[in-house]
C-alpha positions as CSV (number, residue, x, y, z in Angstrom):
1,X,136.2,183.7,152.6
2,X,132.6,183.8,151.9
3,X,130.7,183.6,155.9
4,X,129.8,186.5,157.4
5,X,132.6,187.9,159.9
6,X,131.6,186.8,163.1
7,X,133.4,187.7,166.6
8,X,132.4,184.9,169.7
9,X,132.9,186.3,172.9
10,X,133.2,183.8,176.1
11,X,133.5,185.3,179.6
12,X,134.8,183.4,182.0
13,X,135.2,183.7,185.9
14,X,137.0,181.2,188.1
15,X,136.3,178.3,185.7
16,X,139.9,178.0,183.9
17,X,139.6,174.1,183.0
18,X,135.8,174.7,181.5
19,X,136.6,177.4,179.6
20,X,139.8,175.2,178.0
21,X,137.1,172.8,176.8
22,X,135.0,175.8,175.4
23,X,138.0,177.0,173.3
24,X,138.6,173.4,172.4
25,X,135.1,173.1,170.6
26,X,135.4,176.6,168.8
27,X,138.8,175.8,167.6
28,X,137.0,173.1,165.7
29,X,134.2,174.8,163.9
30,X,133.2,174.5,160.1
31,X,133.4,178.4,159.4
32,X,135.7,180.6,157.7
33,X,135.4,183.6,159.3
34,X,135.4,184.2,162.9
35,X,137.6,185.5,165.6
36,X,137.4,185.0,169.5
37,X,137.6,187.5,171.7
38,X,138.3,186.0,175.5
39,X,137.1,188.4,178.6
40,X,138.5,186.2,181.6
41,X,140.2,187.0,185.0
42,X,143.8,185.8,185.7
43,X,143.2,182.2,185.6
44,X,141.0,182.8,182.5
45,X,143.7,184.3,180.4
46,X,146.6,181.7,182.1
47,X,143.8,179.3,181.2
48,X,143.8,180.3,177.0
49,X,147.7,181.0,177.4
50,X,147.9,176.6,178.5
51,X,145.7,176.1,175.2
52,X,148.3,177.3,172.8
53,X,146.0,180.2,171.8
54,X,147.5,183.3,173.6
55,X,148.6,184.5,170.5
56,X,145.7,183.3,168.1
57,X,142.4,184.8,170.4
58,X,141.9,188.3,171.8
59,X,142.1,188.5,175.5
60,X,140.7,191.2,177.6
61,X,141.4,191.0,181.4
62,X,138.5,191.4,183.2
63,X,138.5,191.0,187.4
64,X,135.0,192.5,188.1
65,X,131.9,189.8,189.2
66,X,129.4,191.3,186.6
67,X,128.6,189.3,183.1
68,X,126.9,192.3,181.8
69,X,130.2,195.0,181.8
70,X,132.2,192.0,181.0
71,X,130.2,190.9,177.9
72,X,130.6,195.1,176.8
73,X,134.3,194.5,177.3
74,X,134.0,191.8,174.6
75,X,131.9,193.9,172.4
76,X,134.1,196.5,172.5
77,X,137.1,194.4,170.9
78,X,134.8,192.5,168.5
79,X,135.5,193.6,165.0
80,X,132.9,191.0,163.0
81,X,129.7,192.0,161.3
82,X,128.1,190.0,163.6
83,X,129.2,189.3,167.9
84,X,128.1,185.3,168.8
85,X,128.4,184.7,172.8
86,X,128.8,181.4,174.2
87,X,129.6,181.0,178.2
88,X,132.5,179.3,179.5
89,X,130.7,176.2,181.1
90,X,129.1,175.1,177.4
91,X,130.7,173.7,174.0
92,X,129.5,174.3,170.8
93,X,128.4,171.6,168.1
94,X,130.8,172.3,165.0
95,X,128.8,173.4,163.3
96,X,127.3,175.8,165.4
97,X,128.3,179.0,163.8
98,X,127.7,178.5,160.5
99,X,123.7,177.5,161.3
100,X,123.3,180.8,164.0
101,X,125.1,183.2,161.2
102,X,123.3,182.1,158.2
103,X,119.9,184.1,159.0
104,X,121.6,187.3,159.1
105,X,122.3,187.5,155.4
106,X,118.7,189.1,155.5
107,X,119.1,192.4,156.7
108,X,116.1,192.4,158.5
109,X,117.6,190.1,161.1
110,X,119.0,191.3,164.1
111,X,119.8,188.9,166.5
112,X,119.5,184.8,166.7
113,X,119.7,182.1,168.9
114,X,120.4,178.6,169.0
115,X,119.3,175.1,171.2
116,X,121.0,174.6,174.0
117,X,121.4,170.9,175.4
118,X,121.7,170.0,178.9
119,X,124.5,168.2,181.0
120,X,123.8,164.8,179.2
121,X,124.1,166.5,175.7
122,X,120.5,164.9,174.9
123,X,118.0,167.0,176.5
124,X,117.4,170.8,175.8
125,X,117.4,172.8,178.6
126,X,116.0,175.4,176.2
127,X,115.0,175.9,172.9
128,X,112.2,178.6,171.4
129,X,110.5,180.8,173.9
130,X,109.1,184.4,174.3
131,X,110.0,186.5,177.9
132,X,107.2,189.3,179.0
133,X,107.9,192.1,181.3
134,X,107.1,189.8,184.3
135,X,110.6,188.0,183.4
136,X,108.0,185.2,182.9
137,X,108.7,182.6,179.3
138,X,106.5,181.1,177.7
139,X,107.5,178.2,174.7
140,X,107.1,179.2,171.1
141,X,106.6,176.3,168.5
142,X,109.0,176.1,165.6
143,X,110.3,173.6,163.7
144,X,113.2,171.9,164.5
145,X,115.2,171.8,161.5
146,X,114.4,175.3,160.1
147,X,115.1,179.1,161.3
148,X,112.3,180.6,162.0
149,X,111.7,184.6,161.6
150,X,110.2,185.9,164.4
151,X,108.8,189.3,165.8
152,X,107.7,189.5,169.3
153,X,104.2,190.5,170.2
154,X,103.7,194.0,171.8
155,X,105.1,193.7,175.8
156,X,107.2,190.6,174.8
157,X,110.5,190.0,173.2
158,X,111.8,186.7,171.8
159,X,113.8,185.3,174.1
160,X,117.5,184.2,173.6
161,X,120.3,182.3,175.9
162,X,123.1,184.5,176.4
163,X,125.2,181.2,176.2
164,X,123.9,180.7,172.7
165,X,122.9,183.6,170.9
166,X,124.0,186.2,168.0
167,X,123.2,190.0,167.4
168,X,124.4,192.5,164.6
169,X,127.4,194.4,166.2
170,X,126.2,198.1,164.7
171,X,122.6,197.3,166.4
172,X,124.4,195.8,169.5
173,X,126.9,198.9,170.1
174,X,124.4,201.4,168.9
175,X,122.1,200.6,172.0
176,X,124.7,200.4,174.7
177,X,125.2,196.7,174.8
178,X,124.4,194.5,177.5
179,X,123.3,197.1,180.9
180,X,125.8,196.5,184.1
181,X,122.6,197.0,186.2
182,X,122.4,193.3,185.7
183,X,125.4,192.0,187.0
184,X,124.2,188.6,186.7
185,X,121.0,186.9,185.4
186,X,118.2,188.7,183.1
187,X,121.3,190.2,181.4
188,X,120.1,189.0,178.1
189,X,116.9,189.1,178.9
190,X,116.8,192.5,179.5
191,X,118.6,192.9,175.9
192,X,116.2,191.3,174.3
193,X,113.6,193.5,175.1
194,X,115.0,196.8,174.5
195,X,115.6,194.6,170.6
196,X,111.7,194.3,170.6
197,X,111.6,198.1,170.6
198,X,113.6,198.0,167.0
199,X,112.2,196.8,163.9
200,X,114.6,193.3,163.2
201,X,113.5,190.4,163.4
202,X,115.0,187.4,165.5
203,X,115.9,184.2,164.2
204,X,115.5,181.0,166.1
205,X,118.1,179.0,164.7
206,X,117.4,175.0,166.0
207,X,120.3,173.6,164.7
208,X,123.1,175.7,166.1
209,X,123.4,174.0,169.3
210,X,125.3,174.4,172.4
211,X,125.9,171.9,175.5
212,X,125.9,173.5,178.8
213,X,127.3,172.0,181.6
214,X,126.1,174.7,184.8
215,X,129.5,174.6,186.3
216,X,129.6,175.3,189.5
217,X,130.0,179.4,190.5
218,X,130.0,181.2,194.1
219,X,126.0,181.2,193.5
220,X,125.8,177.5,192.6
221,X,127.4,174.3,193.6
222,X,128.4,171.7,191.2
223,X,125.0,169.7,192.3
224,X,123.2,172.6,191.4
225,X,121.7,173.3,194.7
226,X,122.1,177.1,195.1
227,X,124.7,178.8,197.4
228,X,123.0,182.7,197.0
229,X,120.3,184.2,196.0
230,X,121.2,187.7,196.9
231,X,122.3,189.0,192.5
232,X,119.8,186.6,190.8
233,X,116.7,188.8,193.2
234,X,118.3,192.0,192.6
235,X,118.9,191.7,188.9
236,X,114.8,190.3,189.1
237,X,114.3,193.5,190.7
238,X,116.0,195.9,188.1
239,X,114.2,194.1,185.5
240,X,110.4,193.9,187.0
241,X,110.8,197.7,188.2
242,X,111.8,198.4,184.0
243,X,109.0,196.5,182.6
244,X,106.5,194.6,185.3
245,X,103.2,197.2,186.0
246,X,103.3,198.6,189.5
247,X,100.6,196.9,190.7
248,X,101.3,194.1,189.5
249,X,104.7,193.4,191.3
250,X,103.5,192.7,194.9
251,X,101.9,189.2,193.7
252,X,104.4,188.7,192.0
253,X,107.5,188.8,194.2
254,X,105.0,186.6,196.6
255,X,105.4,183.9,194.0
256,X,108.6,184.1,193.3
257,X,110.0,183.9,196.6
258,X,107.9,180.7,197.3
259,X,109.6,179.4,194.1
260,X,112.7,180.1,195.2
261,X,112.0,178.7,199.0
262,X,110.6,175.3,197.0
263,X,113.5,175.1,195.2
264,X,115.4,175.0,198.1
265,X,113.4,172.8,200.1
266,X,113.8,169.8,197.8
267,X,117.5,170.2,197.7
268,X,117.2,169.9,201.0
269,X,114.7,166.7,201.2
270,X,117.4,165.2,198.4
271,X,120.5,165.6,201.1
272,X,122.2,168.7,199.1
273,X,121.1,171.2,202.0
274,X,120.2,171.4,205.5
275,X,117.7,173.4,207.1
276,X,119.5,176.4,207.9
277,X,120.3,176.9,204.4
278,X,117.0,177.5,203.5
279,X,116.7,180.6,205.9
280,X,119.8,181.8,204.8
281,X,119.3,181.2,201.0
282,X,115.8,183.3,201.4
283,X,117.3,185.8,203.7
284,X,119.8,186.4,200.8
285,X,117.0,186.4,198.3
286,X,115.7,189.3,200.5
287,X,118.3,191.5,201.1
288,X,118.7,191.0,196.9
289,X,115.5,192.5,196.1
290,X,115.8,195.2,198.6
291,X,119.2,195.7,197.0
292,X,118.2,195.8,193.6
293,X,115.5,197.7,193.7
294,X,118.2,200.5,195.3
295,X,120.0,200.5,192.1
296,X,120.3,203.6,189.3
297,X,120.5,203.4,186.0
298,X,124.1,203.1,184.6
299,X,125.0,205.5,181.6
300,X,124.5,202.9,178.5
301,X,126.6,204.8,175.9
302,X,127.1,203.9,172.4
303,X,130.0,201.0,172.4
304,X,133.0,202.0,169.7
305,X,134.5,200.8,166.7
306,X,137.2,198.5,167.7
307,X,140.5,199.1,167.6
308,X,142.2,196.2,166.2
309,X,140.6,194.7,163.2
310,X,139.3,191.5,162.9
311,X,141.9,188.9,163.6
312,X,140.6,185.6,161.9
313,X,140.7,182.1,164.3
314,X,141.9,179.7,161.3
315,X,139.4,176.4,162.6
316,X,141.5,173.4,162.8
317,X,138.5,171.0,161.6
318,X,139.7,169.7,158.3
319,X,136.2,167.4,157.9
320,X,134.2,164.8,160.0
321,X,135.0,161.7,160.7
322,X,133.0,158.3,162.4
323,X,133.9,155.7,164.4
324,X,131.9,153.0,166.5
325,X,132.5,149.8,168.9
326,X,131.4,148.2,171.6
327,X,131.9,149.8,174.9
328,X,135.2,147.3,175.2
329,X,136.8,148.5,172.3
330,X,136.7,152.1,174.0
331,X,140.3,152.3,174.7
332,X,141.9,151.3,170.9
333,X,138.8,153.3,169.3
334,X,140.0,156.5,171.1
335,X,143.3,156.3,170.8
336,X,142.1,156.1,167.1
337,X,140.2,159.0,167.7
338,X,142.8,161.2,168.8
339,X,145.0,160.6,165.5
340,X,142.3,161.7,163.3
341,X,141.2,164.8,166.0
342,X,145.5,165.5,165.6
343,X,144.8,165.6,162.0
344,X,141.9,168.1,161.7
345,X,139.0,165.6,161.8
346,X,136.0,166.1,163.8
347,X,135.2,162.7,165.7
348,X,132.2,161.2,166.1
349,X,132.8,158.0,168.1
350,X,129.8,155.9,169.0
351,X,130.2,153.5,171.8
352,X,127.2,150.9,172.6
353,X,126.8,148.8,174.9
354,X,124.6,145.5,175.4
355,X,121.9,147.3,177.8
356,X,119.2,149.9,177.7
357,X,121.1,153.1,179.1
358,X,120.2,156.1,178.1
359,X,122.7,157.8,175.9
360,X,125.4,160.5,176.9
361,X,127.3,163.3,174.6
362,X,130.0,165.1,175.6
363,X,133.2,166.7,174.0
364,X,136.2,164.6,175.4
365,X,139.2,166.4,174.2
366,X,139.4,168.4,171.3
367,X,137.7,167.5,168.1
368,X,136.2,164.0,169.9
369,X,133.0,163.7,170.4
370,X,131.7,160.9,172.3
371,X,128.5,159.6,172.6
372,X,128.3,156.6,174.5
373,X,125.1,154.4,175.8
374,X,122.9,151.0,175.7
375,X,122.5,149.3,171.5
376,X,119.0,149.2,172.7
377,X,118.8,152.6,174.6
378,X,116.8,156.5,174.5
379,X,119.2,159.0,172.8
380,X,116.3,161.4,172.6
381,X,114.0,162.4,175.8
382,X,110.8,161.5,173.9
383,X,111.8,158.3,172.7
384,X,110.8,154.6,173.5
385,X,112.9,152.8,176.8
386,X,114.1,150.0,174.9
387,X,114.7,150.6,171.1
388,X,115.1,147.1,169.3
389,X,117.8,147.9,166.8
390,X,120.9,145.9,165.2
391,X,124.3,147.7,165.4
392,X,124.5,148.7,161.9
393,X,120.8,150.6,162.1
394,X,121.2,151.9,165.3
395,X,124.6,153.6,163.9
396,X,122.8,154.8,161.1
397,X,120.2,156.3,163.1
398,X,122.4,158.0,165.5
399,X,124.7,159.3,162.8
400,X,121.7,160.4,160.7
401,X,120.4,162.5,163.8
402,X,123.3,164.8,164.7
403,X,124.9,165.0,161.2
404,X,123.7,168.3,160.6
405,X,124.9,169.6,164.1
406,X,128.3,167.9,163.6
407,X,129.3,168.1,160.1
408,X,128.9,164.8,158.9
409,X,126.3,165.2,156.0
C-alpha cells in the first residue's frame, strides 16, 4: 500500500438514489488507500445499507439541514492523512483520487482541488479560480494537464468546490473544520480563506475530475430554477460581514439582489416560474440577509483524533476496459458491459451515432461509463459543430482524451 491514506466524505440529504450512484463511482477508483466515511440522514444510510456497503463504509447519522456541521461530523470519523469530499449529487472519474492526492506528497501542500464537469459530463462548471472577501471569483489560468502550486494573493484565497476538493486532516481539524455559521453555501469558501491565512500551498489538480449533476434540494428544483433564497443570503451575509469592508457592503448587496431578481426573472420568461415567485423568491432573499447578519460566531474547536482507525474501502476496479458501436448495438454492447463492470473492469463504452449531436457522459451503473453522441459531433465546448472523422479516429480521439481521467493509459 503505497498512496497516501485518504478518507472521502459525502453528505447526503434527501437524495438516497444519487448518493447510490456516488458510492457506485468511488467503489471503482484506481487507489489503494482510502476509506469512506458516509454522513447521511435515514434514507442516506438505508440508501448505503441497499448498496451492499453497510458494513464496508463508515456511516454517521446526521438529521440536521446544515453541510458545514455535517461535513465536521465526517471529519471527525476520518482517520486518513488526508479528508477528500465529494457531494452526493456528483461521481467521480476513477481516477480521481489518485490525481487530487498526489500533490500532497509535498509537505508544503495543504489542500487541492479538482475540475468539476457539468450535467452533460462535457462542460466544466468550474475549474481554477481565486474568491476575495466580496465572495466575488475570478478565473486563474493553469494548465490543464498539470497541478499547479498556488498561493493566494493577500485578501484572496484559491478557491476550491467542496464537491471536489482535498485538505490535510491535521491542518483541517486543527482550525475547527468547516464553520456551522454557514449552513449552506460559502461553506468552503469560507474555509478557504481562513487556509490563506496559513502558509500551504494549494494545488489545482485538472485531472481529478468530478461530474455534478445539481440534484434537486428544498432550495432548488430539478430544473434548476430556485425554490429559496432565504440560507444562500444569510450564509452571503456571514461571509461579507467576516471579510467584505464596511463600506463597501451597501453596493454590494444592491447588486447582488438584482442578480438574484434576474435570475429569477428568466426562469420565469422560460415557463419554470410565475410571477409571484419572483416576489416571494426575493422576499426570502431578504429576510436571509437580515437573518444572517443576526447570527454569532459558533465555537470552532479543534476537531479530534478519530476513534476508529482507518478502515480501508478495497476498490473493486480491477483495470479499464473499452468498448464501441453504433448507437443500435447499444443493447448487446451493454449487456457486454456489465460482465466486464461484474468483473472489476472499468467501462468505457462509446456509442456513435450517424449525426452531429453533441456528446453526453454519464456513469450508468457501476463501473460503466457511457458516452454516447453524433460520429461527427462536439465532445468538448470549444470544439468545431461538425467534426469529419471515420469511426476508428474518432474512437481514438475520444479514448485518447479521457484516458488519463478514466484509467485507460
Amino acid at each position: 500500500m503505497n498512496d497516501l491514506p485518504v478518507s472521502v466524505v459525502v453528505v447526503s440529504r434527501g437524495r438516497p438514489d444519487r448518493l447510490k450512484l456516488c458510492l457506485a463511482g468511488l467503489s471503482f477508483l484506481f487507489y489503494d488507500a482510502y476509506e469512506i466515511v458516509v454522513v447521511a440522514d435515514a434514507a442516506g444510510l438505508a440508501a448505503v445499507a441497499e448498496a451492499g456497503l453497510a458494513d464496508l463504509v463508515k456511516t454517521v447519522p446526521f438529521e440536521t439541514p446544515n453541510i458545514s456541521a455535517a461535513r465536521n461530523a465526517g471529519i471527525a470519523q476520518a482517520a486518513g492523512e488526508v479528508v477528500a469530499f465529494i457531494d452526493d449529487d456528483a461521481v467521480p472519474e476513477p481516477m480521481w483520487l489518485a490525481h487530487l492526492a498526489a500533490p500532497f506528497a509535498r509537505a508544503e501542500v495543504g489542500a487541492a482541488g479538482g475540475f468539476v464537469r457539468g450535467r452533460n459530463g462535457i462542460t466544466f462548471q468550474y475549474r481554477a479560480r481565486s474568491v476575495d472577501g466580496a465572495a466575488q471569483a475570478r478565473p486563474l489560468d493553469v494548465d490543464p494537464a498539470q497541478v499547479t502550486l498556488l498561493r493566494p494573493a493577500q485578501g484572496r484565497a484559491i478557491k476550491t468546490e467542496g464537491t471536489n476538493m482535498a485538505v490535510r486532516r491535521d491542518l483541517l481539524a486543527r482550525i475547527g473544520g468547516f464553520d456551522p455559521s454557514y449552513r449552506f453555501f460559502l461553506d468552503e469558501t469560507d474555509l478557504n480563506m481562513r487556509l490563506a491565512r496559513t502558509d500551504q500551498l494549494t494545488a489545482i489538480v485538472p485531472l481529478a475530475e468530478v461530474h455534478h449533476a445539481y440534484a434537486p434540494s428544498s432550495r432548488r428544483r430539478a430544473d434548476r430554477a430556485p425554490r429559496d433564497l432565504s440560507e444562500k443570503a444569510a450564509s452571503l451575509a456571514v461571509y461579507l460581514g467576516r471579510y467584505c469592508p464596511k463600506d463597501a457592503q451597501p453596493a454590494l448587496w444592491s447588486d447582488l439582489r438584482r442578480e438574484e431578481r434576474q435570475n429569477a426573472l428568466r426562469h420565469m420568461v422560460a415557463g419554470r416560474l410565475e410571477p409571484r415567485d419572483v416576489k416571494r423568491l426575493l422576499a426570502s432573499f431578504d429576510a436571509g440577509r437580515e437573518e444572517g447578519a443576526a447570527r454569532r460566531p459558533v465555537p470552532m474547536p479543534a476537531i479530534p483524533h478519530a476513534r476508529e482507525g482507518f478502515r480501508p474501502f478495497f476498490t473493486r476496479a480491477r483495470g479499464a476496459e473499452v468498448l464501441a458501436g453504433r448507437v443500435w448495438e447499444g443493447g448487446r454492447l451493454r449487456r457486454a458491459a456489465a460482465a466486464r463492470a461484474a468483473e472489476g473492469k472499468i467501462v468505457s463504452l462509446f456509442l456513435f451515432s450517424h449525426t452531429t449531436l453533441y456528446h453526453q457522459v454519464r456513469l450508468e451503473a457501476p463501473g460503466i461509463w457511457v458516452q454516447s453522441g453524433g460520429l461527427w459531433g462536439r465532445s468538448t465546448r470549444s470544439g468545431r459543430a461538425v467534426q469529419p472523422a471515420t469511426f476508428a479516429s474518432r474512437l481514438e480521439r475520444e479514448v485518447r482524451r479521457v484516458s488519463w481521467q478514466r484509467g485507460n493509459s
